[in-house]
N, C-alpha and C positions, 0 to 999 in steps of 0.2 A: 436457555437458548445460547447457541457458542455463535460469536463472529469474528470472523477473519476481518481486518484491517489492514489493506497494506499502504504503504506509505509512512508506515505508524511514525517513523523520526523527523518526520517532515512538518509541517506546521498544522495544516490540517488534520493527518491522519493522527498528532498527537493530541490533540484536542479532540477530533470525535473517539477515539479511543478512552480517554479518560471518562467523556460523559457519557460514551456508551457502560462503562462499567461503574458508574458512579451509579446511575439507573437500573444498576443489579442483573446486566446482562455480563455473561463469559467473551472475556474476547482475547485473540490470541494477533499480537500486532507482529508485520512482518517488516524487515526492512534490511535493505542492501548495504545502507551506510558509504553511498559513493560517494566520491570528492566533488561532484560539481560543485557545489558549494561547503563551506567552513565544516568540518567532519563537527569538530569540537561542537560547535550548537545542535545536532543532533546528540551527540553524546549527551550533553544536558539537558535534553527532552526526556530521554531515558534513564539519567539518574534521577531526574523530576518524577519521571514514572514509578522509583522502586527496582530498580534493574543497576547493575554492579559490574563493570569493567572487568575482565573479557566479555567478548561475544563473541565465540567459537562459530564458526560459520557449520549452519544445518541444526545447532542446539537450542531446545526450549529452555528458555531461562523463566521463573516464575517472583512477581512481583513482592518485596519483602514491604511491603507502600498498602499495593490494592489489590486484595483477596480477588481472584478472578480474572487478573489480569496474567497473561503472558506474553515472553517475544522470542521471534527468533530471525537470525540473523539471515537471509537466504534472497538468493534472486529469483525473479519471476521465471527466468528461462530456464533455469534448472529444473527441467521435466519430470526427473524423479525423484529430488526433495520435494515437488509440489505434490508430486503422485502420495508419497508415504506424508506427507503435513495434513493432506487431506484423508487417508486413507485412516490416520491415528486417532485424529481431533475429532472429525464428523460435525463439520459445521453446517448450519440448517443458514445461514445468510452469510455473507461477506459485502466486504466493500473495499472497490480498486480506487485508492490513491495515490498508487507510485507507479511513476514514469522516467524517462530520463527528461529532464527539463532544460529549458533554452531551445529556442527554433533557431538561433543563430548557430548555437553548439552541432545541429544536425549538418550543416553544411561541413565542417570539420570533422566529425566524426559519425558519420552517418551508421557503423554499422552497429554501435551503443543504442540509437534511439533504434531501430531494426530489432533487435537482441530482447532490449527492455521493452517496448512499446508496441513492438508486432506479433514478435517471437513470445514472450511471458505475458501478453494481454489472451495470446491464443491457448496458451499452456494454462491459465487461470478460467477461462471459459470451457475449457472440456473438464479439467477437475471438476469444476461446478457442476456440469453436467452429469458426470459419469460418479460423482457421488451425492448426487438428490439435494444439493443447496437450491434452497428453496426461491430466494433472493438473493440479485446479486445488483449493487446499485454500483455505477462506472461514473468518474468525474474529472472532467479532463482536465485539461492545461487554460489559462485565459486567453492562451495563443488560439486556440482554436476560433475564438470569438474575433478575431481580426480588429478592424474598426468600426463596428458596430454601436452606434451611440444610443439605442434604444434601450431603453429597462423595462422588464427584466431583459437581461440577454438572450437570447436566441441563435442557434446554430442556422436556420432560414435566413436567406436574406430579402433587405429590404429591397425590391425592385419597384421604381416606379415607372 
């Protein structure tokens, strides 16, 4: 079974990446490598991965670490590297980890989260679609949970 990861240089998506292929499933991590935050700590998630400086944007690089692993380097809104990512790989599940992050950041730069987050969450749900991934599991931001003080968290709010 092959799965898409995106986010994969982000903390999450590098960690379920790993234990997803540690569990002997294919997974292929995708990630932008934007500056919101310290580039270099993602570069370090992927030399921790088995992956080796360049990262040519649109190219699969393959893990010299962990058999089964791959990355490559691509934005979500790019329609037709996701068209041909998906058209190549044929992945039966993925999962959305990357977004552009910071709700404060939107106010400044609104048309990054638009881009990343409306444009490439849309562009990754018809991929899915319109090539038979069978699963696809989406996990948002903690912003979306506002102040919610209930555990677990819930997107519902508490009205009394």
């Amino acid at each position: 079974m092959k799965i898409l990861v995106t986010g994969t240089a982000g903390f999450i998506g590098f960690k379920l990446a790993l234990t997803l292929v540690e569990r002997g499933f294919e997974v292929v991590g995708l990630d932008n490598i934007n500056d919101y935050y310290d580039v270099q700590v993602k570069y370090g998630r992927l030399r921790e991965s088995g992956f080796q400086e360049p990262y040519d944007y649109g190219r699969l690089y393959h893990s010299h670490k962990y058999p089964g692993l791959s990355f490559i380097r691509q934005n979500l809104e790019d329609l037709e590297g996701m068209q041909k990512l998906f058209r190549e790989q044929r992945f039966s599940r993925a999962c959305n980890l990357a977004a552009q992050a910071g709700v404060r950041y939107s106010l400044t730069n609104p048309y990054a989260y638009v881009d990343s987050n409306l444009v490439g969450y849309i562009n990754l749900l018809e991929c899915c679609r319109h090539n038979q991934v069978e699963h696809l599991v989406f996990a948002s931001s903690s912003s979306v949970y506002g102040l919610n003080e209930t555990q677990p968290f819930s997107v519902h709010a508490n009205v009394d």
